[in-house]
N, C-alpha and C positions, 0 to 999 in steps of 0.2 A: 504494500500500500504506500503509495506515496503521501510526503508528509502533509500535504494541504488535505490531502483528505480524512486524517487523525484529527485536525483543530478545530475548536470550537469557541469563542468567543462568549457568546450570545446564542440561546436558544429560545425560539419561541416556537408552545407549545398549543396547535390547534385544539381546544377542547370541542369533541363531538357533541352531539345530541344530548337533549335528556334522556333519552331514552337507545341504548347502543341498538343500531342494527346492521350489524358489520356483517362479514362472512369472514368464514373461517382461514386464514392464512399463515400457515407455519414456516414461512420464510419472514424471518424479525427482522427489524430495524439494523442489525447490526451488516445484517449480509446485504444489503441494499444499497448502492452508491446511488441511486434517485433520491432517496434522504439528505444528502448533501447539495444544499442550495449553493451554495459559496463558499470559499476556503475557510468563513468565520459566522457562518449559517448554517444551522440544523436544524429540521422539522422532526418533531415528537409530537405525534398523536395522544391526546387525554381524555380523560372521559370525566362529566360533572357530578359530583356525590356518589362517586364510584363506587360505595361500599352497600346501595339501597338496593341490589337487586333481590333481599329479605328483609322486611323486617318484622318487627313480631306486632300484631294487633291485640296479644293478650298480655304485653308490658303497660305500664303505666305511661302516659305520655311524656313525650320527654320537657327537658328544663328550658329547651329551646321554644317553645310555643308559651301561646298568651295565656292568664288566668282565666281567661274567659273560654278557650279552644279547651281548658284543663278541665273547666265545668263542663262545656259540654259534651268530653269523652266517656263522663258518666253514663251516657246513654250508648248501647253495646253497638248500636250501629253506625253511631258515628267515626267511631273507630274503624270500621270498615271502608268507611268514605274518603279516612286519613291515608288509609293504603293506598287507595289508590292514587292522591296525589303525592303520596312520599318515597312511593318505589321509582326510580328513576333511572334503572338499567334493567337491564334482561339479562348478564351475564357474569360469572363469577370472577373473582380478580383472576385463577387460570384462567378462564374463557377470554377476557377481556385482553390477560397476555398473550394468549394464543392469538388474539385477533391485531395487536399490534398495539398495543395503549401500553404507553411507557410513564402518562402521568398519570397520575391519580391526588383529586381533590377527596381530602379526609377532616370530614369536622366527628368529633367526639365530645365524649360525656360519662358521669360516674352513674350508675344505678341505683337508688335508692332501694334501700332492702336488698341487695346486693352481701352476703355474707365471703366472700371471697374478695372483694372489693374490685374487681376488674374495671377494666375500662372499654367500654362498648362505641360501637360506629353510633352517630342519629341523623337522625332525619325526620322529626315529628313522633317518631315512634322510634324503638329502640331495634337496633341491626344486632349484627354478629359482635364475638369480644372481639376487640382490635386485635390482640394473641393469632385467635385464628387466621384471621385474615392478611398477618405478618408473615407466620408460616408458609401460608400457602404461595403468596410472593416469592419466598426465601428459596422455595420448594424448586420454583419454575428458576429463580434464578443461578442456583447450583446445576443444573441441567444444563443451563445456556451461559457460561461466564461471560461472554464480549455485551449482552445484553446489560442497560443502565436504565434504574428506572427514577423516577423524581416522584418523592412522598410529602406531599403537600398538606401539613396540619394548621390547616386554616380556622378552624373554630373550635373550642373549649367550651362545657358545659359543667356546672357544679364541680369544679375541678379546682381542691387550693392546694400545695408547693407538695404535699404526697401524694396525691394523684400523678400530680408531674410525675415525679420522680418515680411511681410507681410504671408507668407508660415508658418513660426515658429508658427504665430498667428492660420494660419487653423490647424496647426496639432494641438495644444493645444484645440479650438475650438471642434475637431471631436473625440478625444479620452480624455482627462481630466482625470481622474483616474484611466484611463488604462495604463498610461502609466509609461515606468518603467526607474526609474533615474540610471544613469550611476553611475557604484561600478567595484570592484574588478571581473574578472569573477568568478575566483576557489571560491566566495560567493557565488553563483547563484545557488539557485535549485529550480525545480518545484515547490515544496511545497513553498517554500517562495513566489514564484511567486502569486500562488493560496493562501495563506491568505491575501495576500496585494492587492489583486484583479489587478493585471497589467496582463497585455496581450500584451502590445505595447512596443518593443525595436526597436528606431530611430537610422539609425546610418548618419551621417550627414558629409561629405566627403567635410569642409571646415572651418576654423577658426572658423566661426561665432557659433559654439558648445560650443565653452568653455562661452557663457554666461547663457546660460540654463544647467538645471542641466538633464534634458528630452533627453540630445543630447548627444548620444556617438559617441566619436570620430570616424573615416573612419578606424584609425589604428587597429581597435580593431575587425575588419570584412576583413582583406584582400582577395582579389580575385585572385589569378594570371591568367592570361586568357595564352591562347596558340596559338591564332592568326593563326590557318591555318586551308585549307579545308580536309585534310588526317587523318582519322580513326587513323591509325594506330600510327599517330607523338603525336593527342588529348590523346590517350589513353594512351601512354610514360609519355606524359606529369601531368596528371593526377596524374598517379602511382610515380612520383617523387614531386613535387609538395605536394601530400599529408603527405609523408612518411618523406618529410623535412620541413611543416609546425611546428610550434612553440609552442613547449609542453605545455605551461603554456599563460597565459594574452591575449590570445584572441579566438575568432570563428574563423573558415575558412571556405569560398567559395569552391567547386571543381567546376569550371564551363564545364560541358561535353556540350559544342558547336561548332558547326565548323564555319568558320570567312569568309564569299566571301572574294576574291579578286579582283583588276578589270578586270583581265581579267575572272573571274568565273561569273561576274557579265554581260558583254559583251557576253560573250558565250550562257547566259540563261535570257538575256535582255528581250524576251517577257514573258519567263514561270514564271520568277518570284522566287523569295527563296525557297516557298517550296517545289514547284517540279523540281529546282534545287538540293538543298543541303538535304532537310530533307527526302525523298523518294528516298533516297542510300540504 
């Protein structure tokens, strides 16, 4: 391989759909010279609230919704209703590897009556332990080493400095020498990646980073999202967003999603997200 095509500078990462509908493609990112835009350009495919393709409807609601969404889960079917708009993929984080998604946005939270204290995926309702869903990453990654993926811990729920630290401990736990300590970016290229054997860049979207050297900062992966259901405002937004992202010292997100509102939500209350918003 020639050395312009090991570097990377700058990565911006396409977030797919809410809802993944890929096909199946067992030839990764890493074996792909079409991924390489330019000697200091890489495209990485992601996927939004990657961890919702379960969540449990007989957990209690999570920390992240309103008191008013918490009263009215009391009633068994509304919970039902929350499924459907909180499940936001169709594909397991293997699935989702296999299909080519190398980011992954991760918001989390502790479980109340939780006696083991773990720390769970959310998304309105409560997913898989983040445990599980590390392993299974770690799983696919030991199989494929040239593969690198970006773990994006963008939101915290009921979470104070033991939590952290209990989480801090799984990620270390599930990846251990895969993972890759926070540097300058314009340092970063593949090849360096691939001799030092890392494959795992954490980025950790709260104070509590700056005591591990494993944790890079939230600043260094912004996302700007566009908050609305309109094709054509996501796609504006997109093209400007991108074009005035920040030439040098970090990654960027483009998130191509479109955002219910509550009245989009009200409108398509039985059908659900994806045959609301994703089959437009």
């Amino acid at each position: 391989m020639v050395k312009n095509e090991a570097e990377f500078a700058d990565i911006f990462v396409c977030v797919f759909a809410n809802c993944l509908l890929l096909p199946d493609r067992r030839v990764y990112p890493s074996q792909r010279r079409s991924h390489l835009l330019s000697p200091r350009l890489l495209l990485r495919t992601g996927s939004h609230d990657s961890f919702s393709y379960w969540v449990d409807e007989k957990s209690p609601v999570g920390p992240d919704q309103t008191a008013a969404i918490k009263r009215l889960a009391r009633i068994s079917l509304v919970k039902k209703l929350m499924k459907k708009w909180s499940v936001t993929q169709n594909l397991t984080f293997r699935e989702q590897l296999e299909a080519g998604i190398r980011y992954f946005d991760l918001r989390v939270s502790s479980k109340p009556g939780d006696a083991d204290q773990e720390i769970y995926f959310i998304h309105g309702l409560f997913g898989i332990k983040v445990w599980d869903g590390l392993m299974e990453i770690d799983s696919f990654l030991t199989q494929h080493p040239q593969e690198i993926v970006f773990l994006d811990f963008n939101h915290f729920y009921a979470m104070d400095e033991a939590h952290h630290k209990r989480l801090v401990l799984r990620i270390q736990e599930a990846f251990g020498n895969k993972l890759c300590s926070a540097c300058r970016v314009e340092s970063m290229t593949l090849r360096a990646l691939w001799e030092k054997k890392c494959q795992v860049l954490i980025f950790y979207h709260c104070p509590f980073y700056k005591q591990y050297p494993f944790l890079w900062p939230g600043k260094k992966i912004p996302a700007p999202w566009a908050n609305t259901t309109s094709v054509s405002k996501l796609v504006l937004f997109l093209e400007t967003t991108l074009s005035e992202r920040a030439p040098r010292g970090s990654f960027h997100v483009s998130q191509a999603i479109l955002t219910p509102r509550v009245k989009t939500i009200a409108r398509g209350l039985v059908g659900g997200l994806k045959n609301t918003l994703v089959h437009r």
